[in-house]
N, C-alpha and C positions, 0 to 999 in steps of 0.2 A: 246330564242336566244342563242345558243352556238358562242361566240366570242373568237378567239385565237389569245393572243398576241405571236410576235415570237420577241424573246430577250427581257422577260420583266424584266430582271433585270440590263441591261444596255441599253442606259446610264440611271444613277442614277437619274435625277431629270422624266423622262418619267415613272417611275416607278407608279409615280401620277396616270395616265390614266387606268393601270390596278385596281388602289385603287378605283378611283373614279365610273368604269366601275361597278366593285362587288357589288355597293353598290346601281345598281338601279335592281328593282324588273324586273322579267323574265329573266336578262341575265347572263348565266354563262361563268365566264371569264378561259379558259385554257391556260396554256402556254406549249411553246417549247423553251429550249435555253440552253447554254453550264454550267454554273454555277451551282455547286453543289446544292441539295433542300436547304441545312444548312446556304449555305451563302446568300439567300435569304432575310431574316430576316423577323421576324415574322408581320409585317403587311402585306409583298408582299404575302408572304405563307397566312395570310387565306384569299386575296383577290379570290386566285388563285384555283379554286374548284381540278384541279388537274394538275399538271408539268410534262413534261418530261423531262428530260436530253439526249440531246445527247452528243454526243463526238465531234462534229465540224457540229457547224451550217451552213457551207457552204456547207457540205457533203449534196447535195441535194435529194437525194435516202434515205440519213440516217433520213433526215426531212420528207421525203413522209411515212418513216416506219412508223415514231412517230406519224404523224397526220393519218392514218390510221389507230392506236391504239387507239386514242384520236373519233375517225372516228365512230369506231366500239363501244366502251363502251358509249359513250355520244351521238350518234347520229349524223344528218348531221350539218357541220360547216355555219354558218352565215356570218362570217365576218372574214378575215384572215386579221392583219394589224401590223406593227412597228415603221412607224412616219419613220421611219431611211434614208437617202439616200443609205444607203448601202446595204439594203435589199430586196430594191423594186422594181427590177425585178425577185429574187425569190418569195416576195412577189406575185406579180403577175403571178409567174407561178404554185405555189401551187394553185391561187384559180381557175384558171382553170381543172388544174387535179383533183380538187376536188369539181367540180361544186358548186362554190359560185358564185352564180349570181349577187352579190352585187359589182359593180362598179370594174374599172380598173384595165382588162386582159394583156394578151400581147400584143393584137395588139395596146394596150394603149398607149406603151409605147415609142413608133416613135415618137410620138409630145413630149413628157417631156423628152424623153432623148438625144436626138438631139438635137443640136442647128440651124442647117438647116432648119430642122422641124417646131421649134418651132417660127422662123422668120416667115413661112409662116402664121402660125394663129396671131402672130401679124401683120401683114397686115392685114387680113381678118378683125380683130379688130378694122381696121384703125389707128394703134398706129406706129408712128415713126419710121424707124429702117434703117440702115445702108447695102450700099450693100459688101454681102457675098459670096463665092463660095466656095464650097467643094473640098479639095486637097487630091486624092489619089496616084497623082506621081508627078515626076519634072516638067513633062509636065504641069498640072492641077498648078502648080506653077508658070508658065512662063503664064499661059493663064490671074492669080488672079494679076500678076502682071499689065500686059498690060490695065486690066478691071477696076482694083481699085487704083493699085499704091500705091507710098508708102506715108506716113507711115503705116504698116497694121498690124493689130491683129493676130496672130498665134495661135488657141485652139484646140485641140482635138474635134472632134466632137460629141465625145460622153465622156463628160467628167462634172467634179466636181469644180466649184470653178474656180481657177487658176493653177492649177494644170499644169504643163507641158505648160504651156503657153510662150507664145514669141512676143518682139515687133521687129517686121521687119520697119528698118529707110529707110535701102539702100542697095543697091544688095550683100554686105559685112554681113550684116544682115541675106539677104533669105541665101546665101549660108555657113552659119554658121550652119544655121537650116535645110540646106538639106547637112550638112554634118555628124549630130548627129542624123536624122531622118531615122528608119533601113526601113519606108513606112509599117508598119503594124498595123499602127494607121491612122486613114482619119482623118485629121485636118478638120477645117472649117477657113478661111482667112477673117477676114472682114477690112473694114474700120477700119483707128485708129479713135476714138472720143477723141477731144482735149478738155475734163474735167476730174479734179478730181471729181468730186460732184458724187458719188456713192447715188443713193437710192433704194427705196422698196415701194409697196404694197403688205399688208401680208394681211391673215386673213382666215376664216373657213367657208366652205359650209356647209348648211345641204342637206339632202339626195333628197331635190328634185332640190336643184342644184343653192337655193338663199343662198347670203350672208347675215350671222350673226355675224360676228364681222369681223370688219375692220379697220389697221393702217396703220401706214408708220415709217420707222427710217433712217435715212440719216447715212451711212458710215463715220468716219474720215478719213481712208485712206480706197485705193482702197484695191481691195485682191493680185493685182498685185503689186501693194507700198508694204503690207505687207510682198512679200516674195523676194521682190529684194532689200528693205531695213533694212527686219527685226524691222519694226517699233511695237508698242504695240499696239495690235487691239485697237478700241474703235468706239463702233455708239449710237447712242438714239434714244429715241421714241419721233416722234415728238407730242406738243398739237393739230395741225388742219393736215388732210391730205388738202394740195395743190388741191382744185376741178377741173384743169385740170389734173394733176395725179390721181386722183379716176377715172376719167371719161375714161382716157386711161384703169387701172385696172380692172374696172366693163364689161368693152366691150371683153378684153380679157378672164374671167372668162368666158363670155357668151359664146364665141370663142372654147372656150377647151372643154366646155362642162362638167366639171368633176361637181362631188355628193361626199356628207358626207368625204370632204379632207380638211386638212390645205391646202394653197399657200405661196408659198414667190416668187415674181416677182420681177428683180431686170431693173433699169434704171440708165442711164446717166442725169444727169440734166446738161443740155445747158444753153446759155445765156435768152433763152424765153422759152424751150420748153420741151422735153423730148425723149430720144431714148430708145424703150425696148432693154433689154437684154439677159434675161433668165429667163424662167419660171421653178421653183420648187416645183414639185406636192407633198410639207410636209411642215413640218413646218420649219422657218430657226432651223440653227444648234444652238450644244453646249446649254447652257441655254436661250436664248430668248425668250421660253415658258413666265418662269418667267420675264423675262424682260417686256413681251407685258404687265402680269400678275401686278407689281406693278407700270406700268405705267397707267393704265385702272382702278386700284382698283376693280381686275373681278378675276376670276378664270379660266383658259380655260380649263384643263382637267376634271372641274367640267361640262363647256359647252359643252364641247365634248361628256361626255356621256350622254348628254340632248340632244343632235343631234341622236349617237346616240338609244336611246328608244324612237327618234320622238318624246322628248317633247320640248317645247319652252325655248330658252338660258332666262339665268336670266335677269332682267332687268338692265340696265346700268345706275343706279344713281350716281356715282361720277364723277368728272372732269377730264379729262384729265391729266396728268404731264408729263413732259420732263422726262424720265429715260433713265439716261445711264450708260454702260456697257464699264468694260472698263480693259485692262488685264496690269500683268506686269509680266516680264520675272527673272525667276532667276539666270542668268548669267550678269543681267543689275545691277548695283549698283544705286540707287537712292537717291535723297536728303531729302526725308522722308522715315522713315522707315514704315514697316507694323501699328505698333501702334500710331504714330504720323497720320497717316490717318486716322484711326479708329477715333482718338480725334478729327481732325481738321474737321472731315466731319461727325460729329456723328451725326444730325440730317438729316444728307438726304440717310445717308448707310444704304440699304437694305438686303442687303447680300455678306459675299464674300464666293467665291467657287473655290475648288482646278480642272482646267480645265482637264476633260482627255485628259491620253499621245497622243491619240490619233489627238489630235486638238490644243495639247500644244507648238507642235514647230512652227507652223503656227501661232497660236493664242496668245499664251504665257501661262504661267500657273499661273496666280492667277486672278481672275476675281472679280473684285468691280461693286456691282450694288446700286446706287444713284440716289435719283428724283431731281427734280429741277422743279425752277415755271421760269423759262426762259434761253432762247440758251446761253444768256451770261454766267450764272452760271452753266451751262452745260459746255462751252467752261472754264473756271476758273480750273470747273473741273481735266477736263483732261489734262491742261496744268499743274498744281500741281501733282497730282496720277503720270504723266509720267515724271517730271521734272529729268533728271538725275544728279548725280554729275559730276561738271566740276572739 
């Protein structure tokens, strides 16, 4: 099996999936991506049976050259994949032009890249969900008013996150945002949902399309708190997934239909219930990998290439723990310093890690990961690590 990773050397902790890939018998791992061979460093380089360099991974002609080269000396490509949000609709369009028949083309990517879309299969799922309309003009704005009212959700339709997002209260609201809206972005308007309680169902298909590993981690703030407040990310993994949340999760995995992917599916938790929100055919961002990682006592990029060579994920004999993940910004002054947390949480720090700039201003940039045997010492947590000075 010829598998080519595209950008396997960012981001840094994904770099795993290539190591762990090289290392099961029959498949050779190639890569494509912008970073010199040199700065690779020497485990990536001999995971990696051969690299290309191009000059801009978006240049997508300049990618089709490379895997064409990759094409012709190695033979036909198996699996094109990056984990990445940001890649996966070229993803998806190299493995068409390159007939990899192995899961999620273009036409794939209506339901996981839409939000429109992606409402419809949660229904189909029977999971919760909020009514929405698609805004391509004023009009289409004047109709989401009349139908939903306010207060309502303002996103991008085809969009990432919170990104470009907006909470419409009152006609002062819509027309703020159809005064900064040039309309060559189709929003989607839904209902506002009156909770903070962000959550998830994460976890890994194998290739015939059942789950092998499954969690959840509850948000501290929303992703829209974090960028109208600028607050310090932080979520955890929880010990039990909630059985009416798996059961909404499991239905919609059936829904989508997808094989050998990570998910990250994100919901609103209500006073009883749950509303979907958005489905993410990868795994969530930033390091989370590891988060699911020492919260589970598993390895997933080790399961991942056990998916796959189509052999069975390892067994899960540890317990559960709370880990959480939790950032801090360097323009914020706080009341412990980096090594005072180091001390005072020495037995539950996992690791910290410098966030790329990428995900820094959003997220923050320094990222502490910590287990916990319960929410309270969770919540302790992060109310110390974020504590700032008054």
């Amino acid at each position: 099996m010829n598998y080519l990773i595209i950008s396997p050397y960012y981001p840094e902790n994904f770099q795993q999936f290539t190591i762990e890939l090289a290392q099961k018998e029959g498949i050779t791992v190639l890569g494509i991506g912008q970073e010199p061979y040199e700065q690779l460093g020497s485990d990536l380089q001999q995971a990696l049976t051969e690299y290309f360099r191009v000059e801009n991974l978006e240049d997508i002609d300049e990618v089709k050259r490379a895997l064409a080269f990759l094409f012709y000396k190695h033979g036909p490509i198996d699996r094109i994949e990056s984990h990445n949000e940001y890649w996966l609709e070229q993803d998806a369009i190299l493995r068409e032009q390159f007939h990899v028949f192995v899961f999620f083309k273009p036409r794939d990517l209506k339901k996981t890249k839409f939000k429109s879309e992606m409402k419809k299969y949660f229904q189909k799922a029977g999971a919760p969900v909020v009514l929405g309309i698609v805004v391509r003009s004023v009009k289409d704005s004047q109709r989401a008013v009349k139908k939903i009212g306010f207060p309502m959700i303002a996103k991008p339709d085809n969009g990432v996150g919170a990104a470009a997002t907006y909470k419409l209260s009152n006609q002062e609201d819509l027309e703020r945002f159809l005064a900064e809206w040039d309309q060559s972005t189709t929003y989607f308007f839904e209902e506002f949902v009156n909770s903070n309680q962000l959550c998830t169902y994460d976890g890994l298909i194998d290739h015939q399309g059942n789950i092998v590993f499954e969690t959840s981690f509850n948000y501290v703030y929303t992703p829209l708190t974090l960028i109208t407040e600028q607050k310090d990310n932080a979520y955890y993994v929880v010990k039990e997934i909630d059985p009416k949340l798996q059961a909404y999760g499991r239905a919609i995995i059936q829904a989508f239909a997808m094989k050998e992917r990570f998910f990250h599916i994100e919901f609103f938790r209500t006073a009883d219930d749950y509303i979907a929100l958005e489905y993410n055919n990868r795994p969530a961002g930033g390091f989370t990998v590891d988060v699911y990682n020492f919260a589970h006592s598993i390895d997933l990029y080790r399961d991942y290439a056990q998916v796959v060579a189509g052999e069975p994920v390892a067994e899960r004999i540890f317990e559960t723990r709370y880990c959480l993940a939790t950032t801090r910004r360097n323009q914020t002054q706080y009341h412990y310093s980096h090594e005072e947390i180091c001390e005072k949480f020495a037995q539950q720090l996992k690791a910290v890690k410098l966030m790329p700039e990428a995900f820094a201003a959003l997220q923050g940039d320094v990222l502490y990961m910590l287990t916990a045997d319960s929410e309270e010492e969770v919540q302790q947590m992060v109310a110390e690590i974020g504590r700032p000075v008054f």
